[in-house]
C-alpha positions as CSV (number, residue, x, y, z in Angstrom):
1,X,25.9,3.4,-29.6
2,X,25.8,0.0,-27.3
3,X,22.5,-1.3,-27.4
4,X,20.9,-2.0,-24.1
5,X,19.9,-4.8,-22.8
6,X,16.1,-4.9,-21.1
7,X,15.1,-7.3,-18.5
8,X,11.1,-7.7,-18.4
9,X,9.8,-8.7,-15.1
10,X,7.0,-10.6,-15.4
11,X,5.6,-11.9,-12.3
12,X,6.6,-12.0,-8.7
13,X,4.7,-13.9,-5.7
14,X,5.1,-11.8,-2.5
15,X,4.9,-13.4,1.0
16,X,5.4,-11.6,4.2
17,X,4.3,-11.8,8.1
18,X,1.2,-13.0,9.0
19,X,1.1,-10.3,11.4
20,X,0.8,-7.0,10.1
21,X,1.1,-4.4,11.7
22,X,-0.6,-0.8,12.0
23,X,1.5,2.0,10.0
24,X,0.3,5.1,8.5
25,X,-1.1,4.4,4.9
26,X,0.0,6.7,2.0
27,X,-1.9,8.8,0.3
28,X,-1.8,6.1,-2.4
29,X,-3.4,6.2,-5.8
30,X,-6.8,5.1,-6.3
31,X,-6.9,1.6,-6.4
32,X,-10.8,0.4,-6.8
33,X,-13.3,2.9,-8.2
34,X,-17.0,2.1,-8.3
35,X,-20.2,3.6,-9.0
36,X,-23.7,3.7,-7.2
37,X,-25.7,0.5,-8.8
38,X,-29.4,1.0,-7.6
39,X,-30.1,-2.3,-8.8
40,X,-27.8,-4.4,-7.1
41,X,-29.2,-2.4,-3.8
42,X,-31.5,-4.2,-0.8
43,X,-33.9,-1.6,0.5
44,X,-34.5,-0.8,4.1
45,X,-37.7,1.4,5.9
46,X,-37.7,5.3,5.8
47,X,-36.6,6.5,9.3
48,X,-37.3,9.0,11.4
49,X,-34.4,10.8,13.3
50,X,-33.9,14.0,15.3
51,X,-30.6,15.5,13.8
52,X,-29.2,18.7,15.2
53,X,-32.5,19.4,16.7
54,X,-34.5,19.1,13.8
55,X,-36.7,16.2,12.8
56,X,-35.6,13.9,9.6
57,X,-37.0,11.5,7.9
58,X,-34.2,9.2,5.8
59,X,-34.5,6.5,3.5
60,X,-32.2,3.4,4.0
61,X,-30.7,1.1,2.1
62,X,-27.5,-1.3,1.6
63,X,-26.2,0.5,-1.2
64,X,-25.8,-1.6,-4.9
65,X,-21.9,-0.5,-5.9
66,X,-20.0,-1.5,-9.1
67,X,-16.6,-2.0,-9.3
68,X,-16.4,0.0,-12.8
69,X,-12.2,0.0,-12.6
70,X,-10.2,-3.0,-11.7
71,X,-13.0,-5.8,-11.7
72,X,-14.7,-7.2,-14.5
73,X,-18.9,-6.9,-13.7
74,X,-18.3,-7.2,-10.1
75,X,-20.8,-5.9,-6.9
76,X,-20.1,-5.0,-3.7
77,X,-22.4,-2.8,-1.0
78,X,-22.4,-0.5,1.5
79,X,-24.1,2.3,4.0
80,X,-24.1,6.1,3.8
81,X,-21.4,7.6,6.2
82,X,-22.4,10.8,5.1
83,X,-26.1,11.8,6.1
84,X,-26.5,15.6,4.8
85,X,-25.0,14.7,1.4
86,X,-27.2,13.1,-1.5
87,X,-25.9,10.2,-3.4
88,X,-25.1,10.7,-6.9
89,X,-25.9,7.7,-10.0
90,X,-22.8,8.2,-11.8
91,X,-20.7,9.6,-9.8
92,X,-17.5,7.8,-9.4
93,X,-16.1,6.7,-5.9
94,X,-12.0,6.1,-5.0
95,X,-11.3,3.8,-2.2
96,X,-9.4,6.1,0.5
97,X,-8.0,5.5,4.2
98,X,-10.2,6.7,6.7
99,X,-8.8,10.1,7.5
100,X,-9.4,11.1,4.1
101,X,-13.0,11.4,4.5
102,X,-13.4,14.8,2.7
103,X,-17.0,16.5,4.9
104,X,-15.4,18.1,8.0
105,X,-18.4,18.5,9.5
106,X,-19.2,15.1,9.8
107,X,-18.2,13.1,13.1
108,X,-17.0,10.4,10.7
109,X,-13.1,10.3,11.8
110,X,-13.0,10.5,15.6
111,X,-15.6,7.4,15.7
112,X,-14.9,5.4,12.4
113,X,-13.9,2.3,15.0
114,X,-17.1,2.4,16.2
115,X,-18.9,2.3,12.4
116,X,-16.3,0.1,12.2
117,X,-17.6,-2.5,14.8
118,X,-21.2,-2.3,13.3
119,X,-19.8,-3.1,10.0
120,X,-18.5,-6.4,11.5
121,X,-21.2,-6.9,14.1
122,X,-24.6,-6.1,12.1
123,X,-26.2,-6.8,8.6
124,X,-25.0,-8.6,6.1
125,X,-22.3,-9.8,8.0
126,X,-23.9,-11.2,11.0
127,X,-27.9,-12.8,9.6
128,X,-30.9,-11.1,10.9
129,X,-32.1,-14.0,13.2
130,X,-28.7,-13.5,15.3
131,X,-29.4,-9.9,15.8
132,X,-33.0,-11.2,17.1
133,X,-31.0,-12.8,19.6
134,X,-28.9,-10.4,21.1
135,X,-32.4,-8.2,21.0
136,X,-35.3,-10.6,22.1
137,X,-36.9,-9.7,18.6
138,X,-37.7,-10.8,15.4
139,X,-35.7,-9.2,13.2
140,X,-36.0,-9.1,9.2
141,X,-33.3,-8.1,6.8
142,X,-35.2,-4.9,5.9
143,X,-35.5,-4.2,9.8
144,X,-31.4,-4.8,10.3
145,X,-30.4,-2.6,7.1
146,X,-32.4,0.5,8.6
147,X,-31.0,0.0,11.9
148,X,-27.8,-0.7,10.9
149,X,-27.9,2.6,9.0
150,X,-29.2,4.3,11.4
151,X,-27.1,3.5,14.2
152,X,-24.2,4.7,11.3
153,X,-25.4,7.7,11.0
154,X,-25.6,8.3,14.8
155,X,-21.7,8.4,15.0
156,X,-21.2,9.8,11.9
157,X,-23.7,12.1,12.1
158,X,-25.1,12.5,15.4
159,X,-28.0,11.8,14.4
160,X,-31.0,9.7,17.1
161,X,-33.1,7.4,15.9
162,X,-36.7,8.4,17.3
163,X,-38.8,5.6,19.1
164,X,-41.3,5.8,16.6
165,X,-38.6,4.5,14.4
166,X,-39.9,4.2,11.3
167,X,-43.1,4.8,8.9
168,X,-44.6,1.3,9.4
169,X,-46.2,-0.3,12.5
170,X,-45.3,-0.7,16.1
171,X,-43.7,-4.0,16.1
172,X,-41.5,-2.7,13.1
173,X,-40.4,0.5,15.5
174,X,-40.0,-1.4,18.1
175,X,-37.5,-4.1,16.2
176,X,-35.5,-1.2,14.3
177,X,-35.1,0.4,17.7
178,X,-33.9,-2.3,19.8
179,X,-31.2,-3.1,17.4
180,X,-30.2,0.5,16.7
181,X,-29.9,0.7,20.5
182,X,-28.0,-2.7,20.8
183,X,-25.6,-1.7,18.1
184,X,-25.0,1.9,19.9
185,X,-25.1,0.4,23.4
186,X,-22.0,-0.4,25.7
187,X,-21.6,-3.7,23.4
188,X,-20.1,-1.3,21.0
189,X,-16.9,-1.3,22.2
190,X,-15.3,0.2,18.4
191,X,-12.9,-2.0,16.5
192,X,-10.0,0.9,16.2
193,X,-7.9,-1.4,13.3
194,X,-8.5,0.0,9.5
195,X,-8.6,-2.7,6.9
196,X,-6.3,-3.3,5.3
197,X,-6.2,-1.3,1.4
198,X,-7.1,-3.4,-1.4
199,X,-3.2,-2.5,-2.8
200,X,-1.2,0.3,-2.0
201,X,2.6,1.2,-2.7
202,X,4.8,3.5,-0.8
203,X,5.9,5.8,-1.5
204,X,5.0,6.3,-4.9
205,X,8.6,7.8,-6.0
206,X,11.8,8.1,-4.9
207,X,15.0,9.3,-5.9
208,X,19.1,8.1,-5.5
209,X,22.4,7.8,-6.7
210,X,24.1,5.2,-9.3
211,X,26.1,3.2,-7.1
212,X,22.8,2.5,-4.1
213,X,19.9,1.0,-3.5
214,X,16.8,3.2,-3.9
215,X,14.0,2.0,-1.4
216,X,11.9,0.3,0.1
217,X,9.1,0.5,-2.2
218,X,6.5,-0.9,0.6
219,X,4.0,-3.0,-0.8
220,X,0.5,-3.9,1.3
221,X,-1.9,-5.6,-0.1
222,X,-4.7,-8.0,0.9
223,X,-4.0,-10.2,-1.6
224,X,-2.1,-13.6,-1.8
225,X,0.1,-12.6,-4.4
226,X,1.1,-9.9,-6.2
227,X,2.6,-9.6,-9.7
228,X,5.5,-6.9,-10.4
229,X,5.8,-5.7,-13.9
230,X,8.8,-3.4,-15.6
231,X,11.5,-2.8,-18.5
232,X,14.9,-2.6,-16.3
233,X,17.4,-1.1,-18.4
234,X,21.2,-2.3,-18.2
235,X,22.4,-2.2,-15.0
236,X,19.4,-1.9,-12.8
237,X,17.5,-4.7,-10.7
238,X,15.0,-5.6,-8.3
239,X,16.7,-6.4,-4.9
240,X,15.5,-7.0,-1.4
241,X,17.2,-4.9,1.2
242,X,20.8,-6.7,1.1
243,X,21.2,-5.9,-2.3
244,X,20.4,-9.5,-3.5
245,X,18.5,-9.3,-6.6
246,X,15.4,-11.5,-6.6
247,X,15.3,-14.8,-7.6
248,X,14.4,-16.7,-10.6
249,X,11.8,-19.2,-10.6
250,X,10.8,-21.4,-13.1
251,X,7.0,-21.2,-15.9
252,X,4.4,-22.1,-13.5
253,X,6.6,-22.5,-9.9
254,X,4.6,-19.5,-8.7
255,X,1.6,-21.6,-7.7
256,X,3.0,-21.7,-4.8
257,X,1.3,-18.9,-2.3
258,X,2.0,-17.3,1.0
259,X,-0.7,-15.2,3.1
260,X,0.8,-11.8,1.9
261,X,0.0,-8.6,4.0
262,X,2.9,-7.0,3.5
263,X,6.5,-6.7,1.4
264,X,9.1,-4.8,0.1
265,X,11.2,-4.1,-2.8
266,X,14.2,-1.7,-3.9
267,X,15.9,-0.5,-6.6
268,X,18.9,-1.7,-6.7
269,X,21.1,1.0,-9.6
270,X,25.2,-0.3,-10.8
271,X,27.8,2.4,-10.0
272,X,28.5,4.1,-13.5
273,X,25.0,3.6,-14.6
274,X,23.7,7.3,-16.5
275,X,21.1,9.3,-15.0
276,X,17.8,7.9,-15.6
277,X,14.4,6.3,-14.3
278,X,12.1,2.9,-14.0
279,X,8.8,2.3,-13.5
280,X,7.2,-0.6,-12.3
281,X,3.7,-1.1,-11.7
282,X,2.0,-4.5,-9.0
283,X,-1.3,-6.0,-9.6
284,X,-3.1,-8.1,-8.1
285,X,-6.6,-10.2,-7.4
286,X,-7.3,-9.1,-3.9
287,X,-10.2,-8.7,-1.3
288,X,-11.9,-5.2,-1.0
289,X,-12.7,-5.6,2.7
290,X,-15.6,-4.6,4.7
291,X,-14.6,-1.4,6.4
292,X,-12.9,0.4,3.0
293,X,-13.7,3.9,2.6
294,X,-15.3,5.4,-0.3
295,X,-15.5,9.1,-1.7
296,X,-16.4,11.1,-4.7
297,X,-12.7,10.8,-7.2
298,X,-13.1,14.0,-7.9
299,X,-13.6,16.4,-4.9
300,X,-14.9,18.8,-6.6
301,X,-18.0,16.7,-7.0
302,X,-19.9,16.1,-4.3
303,X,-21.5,12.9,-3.5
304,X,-22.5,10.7,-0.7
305,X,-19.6,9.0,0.8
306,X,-20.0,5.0,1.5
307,X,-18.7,2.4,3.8
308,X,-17.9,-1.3,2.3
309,X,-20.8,-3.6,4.0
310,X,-19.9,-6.8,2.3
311,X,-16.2,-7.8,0.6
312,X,-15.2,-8.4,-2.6
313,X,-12.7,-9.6,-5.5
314,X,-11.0,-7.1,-7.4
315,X,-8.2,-7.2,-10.2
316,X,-6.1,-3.9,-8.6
317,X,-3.0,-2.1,-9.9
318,X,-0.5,0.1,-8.6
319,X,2.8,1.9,-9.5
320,X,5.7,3.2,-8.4
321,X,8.7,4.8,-10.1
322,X,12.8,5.6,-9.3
323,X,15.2,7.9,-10.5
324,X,18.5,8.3,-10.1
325,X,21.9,10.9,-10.4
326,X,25.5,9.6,-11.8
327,X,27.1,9.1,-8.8
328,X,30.4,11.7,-8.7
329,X,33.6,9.8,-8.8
330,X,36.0,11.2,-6.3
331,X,39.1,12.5,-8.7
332,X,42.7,10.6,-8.5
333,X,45.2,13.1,-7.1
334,X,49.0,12.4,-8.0
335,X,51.8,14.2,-5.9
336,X,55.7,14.8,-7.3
337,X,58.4,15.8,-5.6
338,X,61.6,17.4,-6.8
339,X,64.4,15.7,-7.5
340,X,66.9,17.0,-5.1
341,X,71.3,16.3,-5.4
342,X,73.2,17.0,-2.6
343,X,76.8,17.4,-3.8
344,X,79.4,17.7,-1.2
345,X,82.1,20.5,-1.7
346,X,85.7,19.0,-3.0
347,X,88.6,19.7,0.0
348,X,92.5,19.8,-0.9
349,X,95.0,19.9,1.4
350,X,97.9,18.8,1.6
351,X,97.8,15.4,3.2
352,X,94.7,13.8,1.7
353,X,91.7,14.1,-0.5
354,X,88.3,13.7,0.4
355,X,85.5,12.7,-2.3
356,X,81.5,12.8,-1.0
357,X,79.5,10.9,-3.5
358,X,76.0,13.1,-4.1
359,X,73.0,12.1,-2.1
360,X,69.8,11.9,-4.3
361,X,66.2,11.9,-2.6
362,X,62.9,10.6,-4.9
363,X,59.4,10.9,-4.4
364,X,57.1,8.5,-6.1
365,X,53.3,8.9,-7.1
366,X,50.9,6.6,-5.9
367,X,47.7,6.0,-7.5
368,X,44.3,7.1,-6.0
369,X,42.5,4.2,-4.0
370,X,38.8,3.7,-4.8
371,X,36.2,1.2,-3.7
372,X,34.1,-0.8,-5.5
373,X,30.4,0.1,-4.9
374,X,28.8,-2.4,-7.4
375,X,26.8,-4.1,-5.4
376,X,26.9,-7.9,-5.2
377,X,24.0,-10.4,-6.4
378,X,24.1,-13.7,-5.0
379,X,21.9,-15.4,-7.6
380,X,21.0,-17.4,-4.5
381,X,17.6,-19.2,-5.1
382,X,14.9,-18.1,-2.5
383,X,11.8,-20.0,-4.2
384,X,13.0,-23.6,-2.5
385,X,12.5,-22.0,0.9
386,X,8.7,-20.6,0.4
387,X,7.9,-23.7,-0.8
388,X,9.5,-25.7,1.7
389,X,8.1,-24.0,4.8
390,X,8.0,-20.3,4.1
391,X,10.8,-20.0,7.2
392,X,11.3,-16.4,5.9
393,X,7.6,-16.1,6.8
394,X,7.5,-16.6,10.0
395,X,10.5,-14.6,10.9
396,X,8.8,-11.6,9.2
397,X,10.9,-11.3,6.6
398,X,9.7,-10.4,2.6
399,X,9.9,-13.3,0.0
400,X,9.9,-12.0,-3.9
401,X,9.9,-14.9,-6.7
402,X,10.7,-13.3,-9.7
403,X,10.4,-14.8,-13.2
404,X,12.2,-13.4,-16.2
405,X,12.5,-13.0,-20.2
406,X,14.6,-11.5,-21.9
407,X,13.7,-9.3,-25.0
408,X,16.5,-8.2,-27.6
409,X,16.8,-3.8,-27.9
């Protein structure tokens, strides 16, 4: 039995546009999972709102989260997006694109730019004492988490925050309820754009012939580089979309980086090559942005869903896998002809003789014709050009360094 030869990919830098632009997202595994970390919380007031005609009172906060897969002891926070359901300690949370908030009966979807624009507009991201300006008050951080919440919970909830705001004095109503009004006032003009996910591949499978290139695998990250890890058997590579199999850089020629949004890679499978499948899997250190949806991993577990406030660093990974059929080889057909003697008929007569020679007409097979469908691999270097002046960059076009070792069967 041959022995097969395995390839092990070990890193890849990724660089792409530096405009990306808005596509549908997968419904890509969970990257970034976190829990509800009361400790690494900052308290707001207890509010009172009128919600579906009934008077509420609500506690606030900018909620503590840990990153508990894909981050080593690493925070982030957020807001509620979710008013009628409780929070749970404990209860894991996936990050998830926006239209996969899983309550129905929230208002969540149709004005998520709006929540959006608060995220990027209001506590933590803009200080309390700029909020004081665009409201003539002045405005605490406990003061801008509860009306930051509150105004949240007024497009996802429908929710109204009631002029006497909150359970402490005047002044503190009158504070929370001039920024909850400036944050839901005609200033609010929504910021319809998602974030970009932490890191997503898609799709996460696909399936093709020996002989073709499977793909693309798109890749969108937020990262600045990505690594790509598999075992290629014999036969099967990593290409971009001309077939050109990525190329090889040098230990430690991947510090170079490239603002990566977006990239992809395909599969590229030999003609001849059996049935069979590879996985590969893309990590990376990335930034889970403010804006990133969270909800309970498992649905059948309810929990408050929660709204990144402030961004982080996470260590994310990905995978994706291919598969493929032998390719059918189209059968060599070889066509004969009889051999066929035409022999004149012998005449005598008496004044001459008259002798035909036979006339003999052959038919000769001719071989099948076949193409080669291998498909070609340059070896052309691509890691001088990133380097140089990412060119490829600004035309929009994917860059993939790859580097390699080899490991014996």
């Amino acid at each position: 039995m041959a022995s097969r030869n395995l390839t092990r990919i070990g890193a890849a830098i990724l660089g792409a546009s530096l405009a990306m632009a808005p596509a549908a997202l997968p419904a890509f595994a969970d990257t970034v999972k976190v829990e509800p970390d009361r400790g690494a919380g900052e308290n707001g007031l207890t509010v009172n709102l009128d919600d579906r005609g009934k008077h509420k009172s609500e506690g606030t906060s900018l909620i503590g989260l840990k990153i508990t897969e894909g981050a080593a002891d690493t925070r982030a926070r957020a807001y509620c997006v979710e008013l009628p359901t409780p929070l749970k300690d404990g209860t894991p949370l996936s990050e998830v694109p926006w239209d996969q908030h899983p309550n129905e009966q929230t208002k969540f979807k149709q004005n998520s730019k709006f929540v959006n624009w608060i995220l990027h507009n209001s506590y933590p991201q803009v200080k309390p004492s700029v909020l004081g300006e665009k409201t003539g008050k002045d405005i605490d951080a406990k003061e801008a988490i509860t009306a930051t919440q509150a105004a949240i919970w007024h497009y996802t909830d429908g929710a109204v925050l009631r002029e006497d705001a909150t359970d402490k004095d005047k002044k503190t109503d009158e504070d929370v309820f001039a920024v909850y009004k400036y944050l839901t006032g005609a200033a609010n003009t929504g910021i319809d754009q998602e974030p970009s996910p932490t890191l997503s591949v898609a799709p996460e499978s696909l399936s093709g012939k020996a002989g073709e290139l499977i793909g693309p695998f798109t890749v969108t990250t937020t990262a600045d580089k990505v690594v790509l890890k598999a075992d290629l058997p014999q036969g099967v590579k990593l290409t971009d979309k001309n077939g050109t199999e990525l190329a090889t850089a040098k230990e430690g020629e991947f510090a170079a980086q490239a603002d990566v949004k977006t990239g992809e890679v395909y599969v590229s499978v030999a003609q001849g090559t059996k049935p069979g499948k590879v996985e590969f899997s893309v990590e990376a250190n990335a930034e889970l942005r403010h804006g990133r949806l969270f909800v309970s991993s498992d649905r059948n577990k309810k929990t408050q869903s929660l709204i990144i406030a402030t961004p982080s660093k996470v260590k994310v990974e990905v995978g994706a896998k291919a598969d493929w059929a032998e390719a059918v080889v189209p059968t060599t057909t070889t066509t004969t002809e009889a051999t066929t003697t035409t022999t004149a008929p012998a005449t005598t007569t008496t004044e001459a003789t008259t002798s035909t020679a036979p006339t003999t007409t052959t038919t000769t097979a001719v071989a099948g014709g076949g193409e080669n469908d291998d498909l070609a691999s340059t070896g052309a270097s691509i890691f001088v050009p990133l380097l140089i002046g990412l060119g490829l960059v600004g035309a929009g076009a994917a860059t993939i360094i790859v580097m390699r070792r080899r490991k014996t069967a």
